[in-house]
N, C-alpha and C positions, 0 to 999 in steps of 0.2 A: 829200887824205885822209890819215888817221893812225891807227894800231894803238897801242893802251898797254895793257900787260900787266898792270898792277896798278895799283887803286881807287889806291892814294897817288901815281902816276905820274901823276895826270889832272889839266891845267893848271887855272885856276882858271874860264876859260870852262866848261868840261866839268863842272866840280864847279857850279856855276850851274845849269847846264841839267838835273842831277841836281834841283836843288833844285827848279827847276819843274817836272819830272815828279814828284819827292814829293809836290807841291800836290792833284796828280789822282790820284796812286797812291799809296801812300809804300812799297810792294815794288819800286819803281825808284828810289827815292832810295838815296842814297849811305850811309845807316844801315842799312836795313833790308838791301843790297846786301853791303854789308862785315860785317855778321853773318853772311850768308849764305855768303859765301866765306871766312871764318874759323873757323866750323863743320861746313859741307857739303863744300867744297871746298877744304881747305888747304893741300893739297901736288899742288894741279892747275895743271898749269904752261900750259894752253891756253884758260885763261879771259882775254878781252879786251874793250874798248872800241873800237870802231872806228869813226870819228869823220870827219862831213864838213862842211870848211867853204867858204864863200866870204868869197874876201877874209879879212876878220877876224870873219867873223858864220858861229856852228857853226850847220848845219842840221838837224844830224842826229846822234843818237848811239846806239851800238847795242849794251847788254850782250850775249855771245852767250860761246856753249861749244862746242869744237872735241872731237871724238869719236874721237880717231884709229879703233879697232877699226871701228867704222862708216863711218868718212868723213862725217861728218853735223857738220854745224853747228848748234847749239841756242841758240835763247833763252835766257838764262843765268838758271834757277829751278830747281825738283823739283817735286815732291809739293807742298811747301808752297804753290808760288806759285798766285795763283788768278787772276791778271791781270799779264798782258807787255803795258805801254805804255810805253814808251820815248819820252826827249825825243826829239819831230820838229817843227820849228818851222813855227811859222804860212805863211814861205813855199817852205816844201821842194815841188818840184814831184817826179812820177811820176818825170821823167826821171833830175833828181837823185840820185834815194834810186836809182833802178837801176845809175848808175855806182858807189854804196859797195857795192852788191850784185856787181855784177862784181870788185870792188877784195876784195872778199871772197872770192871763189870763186876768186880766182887768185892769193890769198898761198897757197893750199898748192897742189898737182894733184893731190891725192888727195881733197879734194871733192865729195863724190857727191852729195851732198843739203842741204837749208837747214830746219831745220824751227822753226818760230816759234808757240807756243801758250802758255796759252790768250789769245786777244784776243777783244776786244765785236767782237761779227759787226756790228754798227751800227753800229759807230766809226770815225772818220777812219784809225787805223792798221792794222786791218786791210783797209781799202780801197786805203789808199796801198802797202802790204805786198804784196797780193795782184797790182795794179796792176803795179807793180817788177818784183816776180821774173817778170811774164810782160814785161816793157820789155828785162830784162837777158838776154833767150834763157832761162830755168828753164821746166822742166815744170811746173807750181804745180795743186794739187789742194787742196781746203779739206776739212777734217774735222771733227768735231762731240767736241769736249769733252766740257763737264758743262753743267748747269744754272745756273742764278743767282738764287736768291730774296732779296729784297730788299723795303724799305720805304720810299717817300717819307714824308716826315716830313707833315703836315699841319694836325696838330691835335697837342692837350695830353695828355700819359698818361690822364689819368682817360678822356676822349673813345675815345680810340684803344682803352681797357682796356675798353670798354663793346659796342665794333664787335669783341672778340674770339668763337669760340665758344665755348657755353655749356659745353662738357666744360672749354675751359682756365677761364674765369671760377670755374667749380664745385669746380676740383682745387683751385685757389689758396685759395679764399674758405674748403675746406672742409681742406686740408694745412695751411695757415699755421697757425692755433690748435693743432693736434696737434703738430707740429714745435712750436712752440714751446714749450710744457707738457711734449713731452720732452726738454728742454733743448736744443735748437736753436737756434741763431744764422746769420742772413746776414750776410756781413762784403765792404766793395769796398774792395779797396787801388788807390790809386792813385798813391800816391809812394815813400818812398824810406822811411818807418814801416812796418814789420813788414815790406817785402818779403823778403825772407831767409822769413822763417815763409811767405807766400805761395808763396812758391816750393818750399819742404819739402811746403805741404800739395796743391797742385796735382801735383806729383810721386807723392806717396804717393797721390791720389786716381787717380790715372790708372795706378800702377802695379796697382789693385787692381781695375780696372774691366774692360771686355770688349776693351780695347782691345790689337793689339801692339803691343807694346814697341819704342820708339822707335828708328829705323837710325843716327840724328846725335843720340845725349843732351842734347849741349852746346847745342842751337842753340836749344831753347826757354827755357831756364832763360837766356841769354844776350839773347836776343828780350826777354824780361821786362824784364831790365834798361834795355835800351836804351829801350824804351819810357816805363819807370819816367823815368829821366835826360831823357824832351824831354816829359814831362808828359803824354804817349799812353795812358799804360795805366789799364785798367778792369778788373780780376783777383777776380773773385767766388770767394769760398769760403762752404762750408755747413758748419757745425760742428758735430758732435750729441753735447753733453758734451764736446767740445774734441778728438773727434776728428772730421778732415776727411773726408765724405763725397759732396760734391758741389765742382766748382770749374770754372770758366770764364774763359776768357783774352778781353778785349774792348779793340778798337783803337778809341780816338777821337783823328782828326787831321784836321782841314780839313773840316769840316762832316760827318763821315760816323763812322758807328759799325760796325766791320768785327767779326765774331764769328768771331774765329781759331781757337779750342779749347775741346770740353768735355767733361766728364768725371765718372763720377758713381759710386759703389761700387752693384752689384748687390745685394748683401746686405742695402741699407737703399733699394732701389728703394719699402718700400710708402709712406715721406715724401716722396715727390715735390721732393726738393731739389732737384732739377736744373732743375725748374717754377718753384718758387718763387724761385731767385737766375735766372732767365731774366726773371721781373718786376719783381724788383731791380734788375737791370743796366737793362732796360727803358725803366722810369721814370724811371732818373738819365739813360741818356744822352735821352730824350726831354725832361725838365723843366727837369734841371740841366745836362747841358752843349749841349743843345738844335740839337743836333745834324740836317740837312735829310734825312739818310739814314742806314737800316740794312741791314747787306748782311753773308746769312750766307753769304755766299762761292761753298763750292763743294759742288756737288750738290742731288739730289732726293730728300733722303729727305723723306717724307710730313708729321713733322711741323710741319716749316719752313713751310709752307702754312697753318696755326694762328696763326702770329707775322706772316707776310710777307702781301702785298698783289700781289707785282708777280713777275713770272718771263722771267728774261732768261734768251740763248745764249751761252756761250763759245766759241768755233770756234778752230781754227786753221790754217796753211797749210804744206804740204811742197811743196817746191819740188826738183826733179832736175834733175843737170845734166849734160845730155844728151851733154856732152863725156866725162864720166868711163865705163866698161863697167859698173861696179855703177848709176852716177848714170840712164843710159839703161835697166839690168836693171829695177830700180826702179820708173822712168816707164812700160816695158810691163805691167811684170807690176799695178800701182796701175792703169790703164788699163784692164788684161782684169777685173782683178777687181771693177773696176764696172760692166762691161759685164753681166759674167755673174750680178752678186748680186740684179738681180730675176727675170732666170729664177728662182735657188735662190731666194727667196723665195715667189713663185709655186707652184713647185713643193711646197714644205713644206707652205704652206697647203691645197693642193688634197689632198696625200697627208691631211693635218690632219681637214677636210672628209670628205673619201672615208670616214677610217676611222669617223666618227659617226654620218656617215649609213648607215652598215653594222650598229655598235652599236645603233643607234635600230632597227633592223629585224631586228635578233637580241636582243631583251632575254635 
């Protein structure tokens, strides 16, 4: 087993195994990774790789983030990430992955916890994850994320735009002429022509929009690039008389079209840009880069349900470790607190109840 402190310390095996967890993810590959910790995390000296192999074949590799004030071990993401799959090869067994899990919880002893999220509650690595930390002695609990709306690919844009509903059909059919007679323009950058302007106007649209204001500046205007640079990116802007009022950031890499960011100015909500470059973006990655999946990431708001077909779980696992006083504080108190949250639930709804049917007999 082996610890390396920094993405450019990682031997050429390791940087491999990066590359074939990009194939399935590309939030674990080694681009998407070293944006991340050259923006979010610069001057953090407890981010690592931690790496297990046999013989000369790595089985295992693990971004993760060391928390000193907590004691906690983290998947190495934020906010942004919306899936932690890491290289774990085809023949990593339970037991294995529990000895880099031990080999982890004993480089420091102030390790109280392991927490790893969000992972496909479906998937081989949250099984094998879950599997582990109860191999390696951890207290492991699973917890429920976000959502995941997504679209298998199946058919041809026009098909797909025909099975939408009638409200989205109707905004489109009946926004796109208006927007455009008020001088509107949809525009997709995908290379290295006008990004600079794509990046001023995504910036300015999102600076103007309902959104806050970004904790890491650097990390998306930097994300653009890198995308721009391996031919990933899909960056819709809506322009009404050349200024930007709608813009969306879209990842296409390995058959999948991932909808990273979007953003739209309130002021000009009644053109529906933000509708109409979502069928922009739509139709290119469905026709032209024809892509077998659309996956808008992370969450359930309502209208994702309009665009998507299919609705997945994001889960993920805390693991205590029963050796540390916090690690064991943690396991009781996580323990009692799901003991006791369907009594409160219970309880809520019955006070809930109680109080209606009281109202209903006091109008």
């Amino acid at each position: 087993m082996e610890v390396y402190r920094q993405l450019a310390l990682l031997p050429q095996r390791a940087l491999s195994a990066l590359d074939r967890a990009e194939s399935s993810n590309i939030e674990q590959g080694k681009e998407w990774l070293g944006n991340l910790i050259n923006t979010v995390f610069p001057d953090d000296q407890h981010v690592a790789f931690y790496a297990l192999y046999e013989e000369e074949e790595l089985l295992a590799l693990l971004p993760v983030r060391y928390v000193p004030d907590r004691g906690e071990i983290l998947s190495l993401g934020n906010f942004y990430t919306s899936l932690y799959q890491p290289y774990l090869a085809a023949g990593l067994t339970v037991e294995s992955l529990a000895r880099l899990l031990e080999f982890i919880r004993d480089s420091s002893h102030t390790v109280s916890a392991m927490r790893f999220a969000p992972l496909d509650v479906d998937g081989r690595c949250y099984k094998l994850l879950m599997a582990a930390t109860r191999e390696a002695h951890l207290l492991s609990f699973p917890f429920f994320c976000f959502g995941n709306w997504h679209l298998p690919v199946l058919t041809d844009w026009a098909s797909y735009f025909s099975e939408r509903p009638s409200q989205i059909k109707n905004t489109i059919k009946r926004k796109s002429k208006e927007f455009q007679q008020a001088g509107g323009v949809l525009e997709i950058i995908s290379g290295t022509d006008r990004l600079e302007f794509g990046i001023a106007a995504y910036q300015s649209v999102y600076s103007s929009s309902w959104k806050v204001p970004e904790p890491f500046p650097e990390f998306t205007p930097s994300l653009i690039r890198m995308l721009a640079r391996n031919g990933w990116l899909r960056l819709g802007v809506a322009t009404l008389n050349e200024l930007p009022i709608a813009a969306q950031i879209w990842v296409i890499a390995h058959g999948r079209a991932s909808i990273f960011k979007l953003a739209y100015r309130e002021d000009f909500k009644r053109y529906s840009a933000g509708t109409l470059l979502s069928a922009k973006l739509m139709e290119c990655a469905i026709d032209a880069d024809q892509v077998k999946e659309v996956d808008y990431l992370i969450g359930d708001d309502p209208y994702k349900a309009s665009w998507m077909t299919h609705r997945r779980e994001r889960w993920g696992i805390i693991a205590y470790n029963p050796r540390s006083i916090y690690g064991a504080f943690g396991a009781a108190k996580e323990h009692l607190g799901r003991l006791i949250k369907p009594a409160i639930v219970y309880l809520r709804n019955k006070v809930r109840r109680d109080s209606n049917l009281l109202n209903s007999r006091n109008p």
